[in-house]
C-alpha positions in Angstrom: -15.7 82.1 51.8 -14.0 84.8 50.1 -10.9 82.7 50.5 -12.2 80.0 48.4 -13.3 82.9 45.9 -9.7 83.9 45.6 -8.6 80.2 45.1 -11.1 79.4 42.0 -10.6 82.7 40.4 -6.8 82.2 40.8 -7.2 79.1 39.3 -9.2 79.9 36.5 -7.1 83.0 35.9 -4.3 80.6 35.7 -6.0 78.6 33.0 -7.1 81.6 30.9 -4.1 83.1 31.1 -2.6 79.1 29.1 -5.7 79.4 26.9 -3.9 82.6 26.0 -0.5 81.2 25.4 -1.9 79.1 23.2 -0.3 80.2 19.7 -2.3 78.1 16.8 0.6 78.6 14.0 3.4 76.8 16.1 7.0 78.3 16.7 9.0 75.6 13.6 6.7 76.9 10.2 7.8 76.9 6.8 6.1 76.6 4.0 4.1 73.4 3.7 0.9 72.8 1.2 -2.2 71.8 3.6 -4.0 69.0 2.4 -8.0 68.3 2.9 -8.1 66.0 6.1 -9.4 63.3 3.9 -6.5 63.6 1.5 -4.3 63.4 3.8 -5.0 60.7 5.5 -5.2 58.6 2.3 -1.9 60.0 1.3 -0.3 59.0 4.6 -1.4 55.8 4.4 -0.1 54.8 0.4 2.9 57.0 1.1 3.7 54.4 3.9 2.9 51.4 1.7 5.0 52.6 -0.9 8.1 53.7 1.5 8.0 49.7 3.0 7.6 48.6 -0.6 10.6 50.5 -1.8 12.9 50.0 1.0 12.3 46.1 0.5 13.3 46.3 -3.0 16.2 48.3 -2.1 17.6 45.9 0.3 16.8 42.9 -2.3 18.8 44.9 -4.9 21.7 45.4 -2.9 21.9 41.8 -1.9 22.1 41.2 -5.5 24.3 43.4 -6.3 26.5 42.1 -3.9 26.2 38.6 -5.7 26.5 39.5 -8.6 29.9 38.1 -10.8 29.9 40.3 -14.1 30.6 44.5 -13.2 27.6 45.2 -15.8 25.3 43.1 -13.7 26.5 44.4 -10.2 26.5 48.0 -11.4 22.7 47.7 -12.8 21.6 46.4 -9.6 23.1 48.9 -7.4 21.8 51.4 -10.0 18.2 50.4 -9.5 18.7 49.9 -5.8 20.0 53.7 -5.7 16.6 54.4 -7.4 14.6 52.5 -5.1 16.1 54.6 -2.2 15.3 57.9 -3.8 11.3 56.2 -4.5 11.6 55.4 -0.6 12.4 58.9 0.5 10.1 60.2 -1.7 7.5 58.4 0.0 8.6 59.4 3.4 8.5 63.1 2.2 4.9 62.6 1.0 3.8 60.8 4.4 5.8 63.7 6.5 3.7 66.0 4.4 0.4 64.2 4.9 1.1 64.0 9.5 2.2 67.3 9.5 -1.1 68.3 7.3 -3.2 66.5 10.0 -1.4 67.6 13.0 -2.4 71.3 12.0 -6.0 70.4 11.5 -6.3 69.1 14.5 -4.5 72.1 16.0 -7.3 74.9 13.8 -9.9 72.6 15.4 -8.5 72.5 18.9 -8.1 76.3 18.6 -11.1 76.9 17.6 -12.6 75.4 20.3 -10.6 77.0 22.9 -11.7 80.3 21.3 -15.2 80.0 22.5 -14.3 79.1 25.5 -12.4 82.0 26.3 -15.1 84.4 26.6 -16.8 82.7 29.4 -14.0 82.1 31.2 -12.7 85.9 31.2 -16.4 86.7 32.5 -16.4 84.2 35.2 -13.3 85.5 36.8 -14.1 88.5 36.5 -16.9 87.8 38.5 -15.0 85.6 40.9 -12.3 88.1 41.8 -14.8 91.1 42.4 -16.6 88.7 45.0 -13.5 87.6 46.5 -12.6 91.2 47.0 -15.7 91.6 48.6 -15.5 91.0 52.9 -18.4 89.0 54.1 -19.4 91.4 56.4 -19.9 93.9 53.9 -22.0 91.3 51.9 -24.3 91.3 54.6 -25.0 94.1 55.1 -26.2 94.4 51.3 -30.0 94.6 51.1 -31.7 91.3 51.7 -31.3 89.0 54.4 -28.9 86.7 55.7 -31.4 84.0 53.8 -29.9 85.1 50.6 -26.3 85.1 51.6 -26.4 81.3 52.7 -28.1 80.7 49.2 -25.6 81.7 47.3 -22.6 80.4 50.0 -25.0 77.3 48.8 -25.2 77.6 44.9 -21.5 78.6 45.2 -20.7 75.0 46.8 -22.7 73.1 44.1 -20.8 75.0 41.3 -17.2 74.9 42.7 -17.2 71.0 41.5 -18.6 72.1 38.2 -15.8 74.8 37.9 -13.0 72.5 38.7 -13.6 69.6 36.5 -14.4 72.4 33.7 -10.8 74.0 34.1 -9.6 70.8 34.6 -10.9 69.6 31.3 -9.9 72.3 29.8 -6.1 72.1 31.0 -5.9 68.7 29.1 -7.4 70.1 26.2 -4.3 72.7 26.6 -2.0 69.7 26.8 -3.3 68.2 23.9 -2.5 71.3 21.9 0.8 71.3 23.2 1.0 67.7 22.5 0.0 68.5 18.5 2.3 71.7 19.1 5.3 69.4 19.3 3.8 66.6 16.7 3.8 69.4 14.3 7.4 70.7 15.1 8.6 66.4 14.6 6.8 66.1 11.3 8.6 69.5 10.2 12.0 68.1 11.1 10.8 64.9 9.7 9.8 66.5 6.6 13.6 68.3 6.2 15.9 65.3 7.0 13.9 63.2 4.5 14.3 65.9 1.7 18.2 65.9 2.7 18.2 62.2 2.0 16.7 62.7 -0.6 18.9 65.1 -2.4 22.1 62.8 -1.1 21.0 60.0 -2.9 19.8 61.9 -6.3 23.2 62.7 -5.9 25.1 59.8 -5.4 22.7 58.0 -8.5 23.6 60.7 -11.3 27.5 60.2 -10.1 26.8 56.3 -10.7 25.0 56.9 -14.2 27.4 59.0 -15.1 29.9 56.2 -14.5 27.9 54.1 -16.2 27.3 55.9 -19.4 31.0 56.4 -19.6 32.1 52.8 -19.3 29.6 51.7 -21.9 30.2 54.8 -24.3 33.1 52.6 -26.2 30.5 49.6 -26.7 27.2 52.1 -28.5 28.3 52.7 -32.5 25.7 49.7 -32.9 23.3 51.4 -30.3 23.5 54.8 -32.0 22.7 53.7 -35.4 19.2 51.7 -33.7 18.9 54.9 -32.3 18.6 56.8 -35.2 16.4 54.1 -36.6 14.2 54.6 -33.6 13.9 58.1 -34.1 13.3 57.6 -37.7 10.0 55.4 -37.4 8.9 58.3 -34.5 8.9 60.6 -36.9 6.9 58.5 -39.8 4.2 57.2 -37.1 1.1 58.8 -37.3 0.0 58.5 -33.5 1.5 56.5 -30.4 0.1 53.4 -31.0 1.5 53.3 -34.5 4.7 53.9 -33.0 4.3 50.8 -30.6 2.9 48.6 -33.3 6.2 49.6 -35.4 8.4 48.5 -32.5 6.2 45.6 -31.5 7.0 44.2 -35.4 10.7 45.1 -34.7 10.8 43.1 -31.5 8.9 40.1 -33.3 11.2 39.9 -36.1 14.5 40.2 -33.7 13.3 37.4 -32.0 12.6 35.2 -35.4 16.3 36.0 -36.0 17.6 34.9 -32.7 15.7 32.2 -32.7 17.1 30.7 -36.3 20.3 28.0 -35.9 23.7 29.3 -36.9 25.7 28.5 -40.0 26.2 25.2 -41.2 29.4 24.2 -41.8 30.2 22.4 -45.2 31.4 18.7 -44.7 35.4 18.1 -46.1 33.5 15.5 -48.2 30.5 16.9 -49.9 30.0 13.2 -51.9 29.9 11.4 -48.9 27.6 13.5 -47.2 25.3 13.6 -50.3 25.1 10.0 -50.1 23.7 7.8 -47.7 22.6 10.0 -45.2 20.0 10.1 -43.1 17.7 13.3 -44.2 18.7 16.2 -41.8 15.5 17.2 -40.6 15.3 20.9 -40.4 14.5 23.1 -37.4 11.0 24.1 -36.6 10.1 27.7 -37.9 9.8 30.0 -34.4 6.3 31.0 -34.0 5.6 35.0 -34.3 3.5 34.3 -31.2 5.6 32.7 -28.5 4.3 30.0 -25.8 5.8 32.3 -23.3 3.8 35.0 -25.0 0.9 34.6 -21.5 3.7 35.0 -18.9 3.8 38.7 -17.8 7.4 40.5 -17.1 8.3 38.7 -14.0 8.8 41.4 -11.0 6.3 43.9 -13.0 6.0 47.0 -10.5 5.0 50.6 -11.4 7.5 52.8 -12.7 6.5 55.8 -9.8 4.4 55.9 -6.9 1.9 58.4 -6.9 -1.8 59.1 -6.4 -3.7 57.4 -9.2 -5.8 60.1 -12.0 -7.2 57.9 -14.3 -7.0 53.6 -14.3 -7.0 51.4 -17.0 -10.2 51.3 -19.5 -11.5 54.8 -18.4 -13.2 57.2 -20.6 -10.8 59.8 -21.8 -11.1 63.6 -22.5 -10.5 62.7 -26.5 -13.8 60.4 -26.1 -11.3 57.2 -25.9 -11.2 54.7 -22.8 -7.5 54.9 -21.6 -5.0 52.0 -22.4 -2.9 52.8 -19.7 -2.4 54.0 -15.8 -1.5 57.5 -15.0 -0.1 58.6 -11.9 0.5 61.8 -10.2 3.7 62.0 -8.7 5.6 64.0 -6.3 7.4 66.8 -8.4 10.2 65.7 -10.1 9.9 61.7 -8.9 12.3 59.0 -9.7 10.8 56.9 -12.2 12.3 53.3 -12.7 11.9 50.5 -15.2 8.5 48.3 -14.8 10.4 45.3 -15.5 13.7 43.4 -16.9 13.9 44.0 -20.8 15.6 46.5 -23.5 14.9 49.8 -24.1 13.7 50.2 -27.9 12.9 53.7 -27.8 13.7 57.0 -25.7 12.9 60.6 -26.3 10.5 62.8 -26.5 7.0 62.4 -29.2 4.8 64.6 -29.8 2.2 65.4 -27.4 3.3 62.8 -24.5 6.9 64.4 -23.5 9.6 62.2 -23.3 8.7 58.6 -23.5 10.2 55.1 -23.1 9.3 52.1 -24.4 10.7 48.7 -23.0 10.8 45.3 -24.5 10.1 42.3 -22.5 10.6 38.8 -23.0 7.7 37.1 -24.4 6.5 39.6 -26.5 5.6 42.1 -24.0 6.0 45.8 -24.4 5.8 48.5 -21.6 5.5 52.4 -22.9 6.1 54.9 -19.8 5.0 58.6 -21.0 5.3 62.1 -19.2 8.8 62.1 -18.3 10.9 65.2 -18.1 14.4 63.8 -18.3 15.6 60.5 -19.9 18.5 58.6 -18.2 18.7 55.6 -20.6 19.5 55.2 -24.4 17.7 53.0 -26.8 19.6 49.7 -26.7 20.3 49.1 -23.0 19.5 46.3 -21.4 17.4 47.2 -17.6 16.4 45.2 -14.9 13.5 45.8 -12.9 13.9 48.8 -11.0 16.2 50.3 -13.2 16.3 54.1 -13.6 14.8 55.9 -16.1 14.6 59.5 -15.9 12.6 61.7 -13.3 8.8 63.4 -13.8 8.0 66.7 -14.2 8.4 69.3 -11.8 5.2 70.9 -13.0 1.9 69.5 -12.7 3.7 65.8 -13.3 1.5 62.8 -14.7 3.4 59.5 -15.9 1.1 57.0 -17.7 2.3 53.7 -17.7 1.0 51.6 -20.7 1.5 47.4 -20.9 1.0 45.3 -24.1 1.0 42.0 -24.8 1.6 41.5 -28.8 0.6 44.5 -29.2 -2.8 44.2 -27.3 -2.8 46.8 -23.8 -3.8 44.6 -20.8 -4.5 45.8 -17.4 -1.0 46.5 -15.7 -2.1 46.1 -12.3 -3.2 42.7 -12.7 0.1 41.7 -12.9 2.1 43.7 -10.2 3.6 41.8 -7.7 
């Protein structure tokens, strides 16, 4: 009997002596925000939707780009296909993030559990390897009888079951911590080949803007003086929305004038065409409120992916319901053109950062506030997808405001 003591307080010795080993804080740590379970797991799951999302667009971009025929076009499109990788490993970042956030909460919980455990388990073989250094003989002659000693020889074979399937219990709960030891370590390394990525391809997108801006510097005397006009009605708005309005009037009547018929040229015989003609019936005035006017931006997406802080129609700290979306991004996000249009205005007004406000066809309007950085110029033509600048690196928030002659509707009633 004192045998099989030595055995069970070997083995138990064995498995307090892993409990031990057990380090909670992991051998790869840096330093990595903890999110709330709950948090986390809702993070992990958009930041997935949004990574699949963005990779699609990516490759649907770069197809395009590849069919593309004019080097504006192509160059756009590979632009906004850059952007959409940079939104994509942005996303991964934030899921890495979120698994490596869960991975340690279920490593605090599994080490707390084996904490409580390890008191017992020091007393118990303690216990076991006093009595297994105990002879039998010298047990019996202990005072009591013999009557006791096969009592607990019997207790002692109804608990050696009870003992083995507790230590062995507890060596899976050992291997589960190892399990979320190595979980942890994956999402770290994870977590620093995305944020590589994602630095190569912020990279290789300012080298193509740069390109960009220099091959259509030669083409902007027109854009600079719209410009200037731009900044010139920001200045005698009163608020944001009188700002749009002003722009939304600009838009109609650019539209009116593309709209009207060219020149007409006068006839080498102006008395035979004063006579005996057939009355030229003149073309129909364009309507200030276009037939297309109902068809949102086609491909509308939002122009960052993010947690959403307050959704369309919601009450306001200023006491107003909110026209508009506002996201909170990761810091310093790509943020991308909703939709195909031309940018009317971009820089900063008062009280909302740097904006940008995009006509669409239609007479639809998108204004995208909060941003730190603008990479577009008033007069350039986007596509969907298109980059426009990043978010802030501090406590970012980019709203994301659509109108529809000059009314705001809900924009994610029309995202695709």
């Amino acid at each position: 009997m004192a045998k099989r003591f030595a055995l069970i307080a070997a083995s138990t010795g064995a498995a307090l002596m892993a409990l031990s080993a057990f380090v909670p804080t992991g051998t790869a740590q840096r330093d990595v925000g903890l999110l709330q379970p709950e948090e986390a797991q809702a993070q992990l799951e958009r930041a997935t939707r949004e990574s699949q999302s963005a990779e699609a667009r990516a490759l649907r971009l770069s197809r395009e780009a590849e069919q593309a025929d004019e080097a504006a076009d192509k160059t756009a499109r590979e632009a906004a296909s850059l952007a959409a990788q940079v939104q994509r490993a942005e996303a991964d970042i934030s899921a890495a993030r979120a698994r490596y956030s869960l991975a340690q909460t279920d490593r605090a919980a599994l080490s707390q559990r084996l904490s409580k455990r390890q008191e017992p388990l020091v007393r118990l073989t303690g216990a076991l390897q006093t009595t297994a250094r105990r002879p039998l003989s010298l047990s019996a002659l202990q005072p009591g009888s013999l009557k006791d000693l096969v009592y607990v020889r019997a207790v002692l074979d109804s608990a050696v079951p009870e003992i083995r399937q507790r230590t062995s219990a507890l060596r899976g709960e050992l291997e589960e911590g190892r399990r979320l030891e190595r979980q942890a370590a994956l999402s770290l390394e994870n977590l620093r080949e995305k944020e590589q990525e994602l630095q190569s391809k912020r990279a290789e997108l300012a080298q193509l803007e740069t390109r960009q801006r220099l091959a259509s510097r030669d083409a902007r005397s027109s854009a600079t003086r719209e410009s200037e006009r731009a900044l010139a009605l920001a200045e005698e708005a009163r608020d944001l929305d009188g700002l749009m309005g002003e722009i939304d009037a600009a838009s109609g009547l650019r539209r009116e004038l593309a709209a009207l018929s060219g020149p007409v040229l006068r006839p080498s015989d102006l008395a035979a065409a004063t006579t005996g003609s057939a009355p030229v019936t003149p073309d129909p005035t364009p309507s200030a409120t276009p037939t297309t006017a109902s068809a949102p931006p086609r491909g509308f997406q939002l122009p960052v992916q993010g947690r959403t802080i307050a959704g369309f129609g919601e009450m306001r700290d200023s006491g107003l319901r909110s026209t508009g979306l506002s996201l909170a991004p990761a810091a310093g996000a790509q943020v991308v053109s909703p939709a195909e249009g031309r940018i009317a205005f971009a820089g900063p007004y008062r009280g909302y950062g740097s904006i940008v406000i995009i006509e669409h066809a239609g007479g639809w309007t998108s204004l995208v506030t909060g941003l730190a950085r603008i990479n577009a110029e008033v007069g350039d033509e986007v596509i969907g997808g298109s980059p426009l600048g990043v978010a802030d690196t501090e406590e970012p928030s980019i709203t994301i405001e659509l109108r529809r002659e000059g009314e705001a509707v809900n924009p994610l009633q029309f995202l695709g």
